[in-house]
C-alpha positions as CSV (number, residue, x, y, z in Angstrom):
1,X,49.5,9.5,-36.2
2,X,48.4,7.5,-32.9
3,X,45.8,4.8,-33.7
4,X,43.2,4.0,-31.5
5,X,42.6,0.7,-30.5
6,X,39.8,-0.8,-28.6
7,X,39.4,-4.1,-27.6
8,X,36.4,-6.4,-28.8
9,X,35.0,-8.5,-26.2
10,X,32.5,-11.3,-26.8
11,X,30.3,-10.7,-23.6
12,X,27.6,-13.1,-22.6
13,X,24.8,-12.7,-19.7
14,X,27.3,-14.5,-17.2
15,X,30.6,-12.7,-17.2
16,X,28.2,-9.6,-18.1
17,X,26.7,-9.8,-14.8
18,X,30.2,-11.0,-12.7
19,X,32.5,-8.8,-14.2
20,X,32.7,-4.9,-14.1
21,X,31.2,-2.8,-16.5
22,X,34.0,-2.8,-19.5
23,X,33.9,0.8,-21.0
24,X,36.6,3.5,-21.2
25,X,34.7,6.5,-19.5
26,X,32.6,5.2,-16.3
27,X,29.8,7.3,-15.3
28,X,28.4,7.4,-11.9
29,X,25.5,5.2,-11.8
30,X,23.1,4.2,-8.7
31,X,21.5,1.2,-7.4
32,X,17.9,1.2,-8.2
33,X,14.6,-1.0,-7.8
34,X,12.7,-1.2,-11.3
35,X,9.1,-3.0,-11.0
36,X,7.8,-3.9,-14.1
37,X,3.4,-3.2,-13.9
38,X,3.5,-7.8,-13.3
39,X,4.7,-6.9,-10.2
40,X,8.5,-8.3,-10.8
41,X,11.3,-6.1,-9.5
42,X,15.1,-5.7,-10.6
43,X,18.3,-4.0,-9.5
44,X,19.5,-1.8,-12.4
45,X,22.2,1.0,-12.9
46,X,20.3,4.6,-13.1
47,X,22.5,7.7,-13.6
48,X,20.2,9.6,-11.2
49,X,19.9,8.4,-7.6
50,X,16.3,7.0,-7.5
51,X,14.8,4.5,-4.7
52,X,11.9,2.8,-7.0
53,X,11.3,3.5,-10.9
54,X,7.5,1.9,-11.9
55,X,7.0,1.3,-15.1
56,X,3.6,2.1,-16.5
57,X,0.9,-0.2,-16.9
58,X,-0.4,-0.7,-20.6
59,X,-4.3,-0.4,-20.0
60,X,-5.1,-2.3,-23.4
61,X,-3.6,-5.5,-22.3
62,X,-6.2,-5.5,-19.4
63,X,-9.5,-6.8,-19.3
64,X,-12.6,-4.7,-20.4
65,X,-13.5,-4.5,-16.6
66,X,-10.0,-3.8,-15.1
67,X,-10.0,-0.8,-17.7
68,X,-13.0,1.0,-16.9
69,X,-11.8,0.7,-13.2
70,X,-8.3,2.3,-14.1
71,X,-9.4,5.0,-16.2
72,X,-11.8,5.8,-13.1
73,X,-9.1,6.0,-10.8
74,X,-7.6,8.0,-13.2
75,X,-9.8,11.0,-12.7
76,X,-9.7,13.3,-10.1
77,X,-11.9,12.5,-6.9
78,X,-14.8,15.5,-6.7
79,X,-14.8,17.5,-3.7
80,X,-17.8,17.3,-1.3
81,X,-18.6,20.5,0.2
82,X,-20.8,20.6,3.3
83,X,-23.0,23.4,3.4
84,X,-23.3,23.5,6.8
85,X,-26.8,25.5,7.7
86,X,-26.6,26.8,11.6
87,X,-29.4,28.1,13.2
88,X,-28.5,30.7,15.7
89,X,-30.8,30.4,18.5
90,X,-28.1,32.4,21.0
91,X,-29.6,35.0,23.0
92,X,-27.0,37.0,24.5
93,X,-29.1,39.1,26.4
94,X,-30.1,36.3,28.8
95,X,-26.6,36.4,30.4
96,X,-26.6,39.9,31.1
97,X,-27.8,39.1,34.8
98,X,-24.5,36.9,34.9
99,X,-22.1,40.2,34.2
100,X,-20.6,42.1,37.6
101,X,-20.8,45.5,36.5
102,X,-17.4,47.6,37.0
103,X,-17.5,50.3,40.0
């Protein structure tokens, strides 16, 4: 029987972030932007090919104020309809002297 051995590195943040990701399969992974809701933004590894990823923002950390003002820009904006009310003065038949009439 074949054993399997696999090697047991002691990685820290340094040689984890000079080195090459150290696993037996690789998958394909993509440069992307992560902004956290502070406004700070990273360069991660995403298996699917996004530009930007926000995170969400966690509404009960904000003040009472801030949100009231999220939740109501939340919800959809209503619609203004303009009835629009035309009066139709038009008289058509005052043109009639304007019109050549066919021979």
């Amino acid at each position: 029987m074949g054993s399997v051995s696999h090697q047991v590195r002691f990685l820290s943040s340094l040689s984890a972030s000079i080195t090459r990701p150290h696993r037996l399969t690789y998958t394909r992974t993509f440069p992307t932007t992560l902004v956290q809701p502070d406004g700070a933004t990273f360069i991660i590894r995403y298996p699917e090919p996004r530009q930007i990823i926000k995170l969400p923002l966690n509404i009960w950390t904000l003040s009472e104020a801030e949100r009231k003002a999220k939740i109501e820009a939340r919800k959809p904006k209503k619609k203004v309809v303009f009835e629009e009310e035309i009066e139709d003065s038009f008289d058509s038949t005052k043109y009639l002297k304007y019109l050549k009439k066919k021979k």
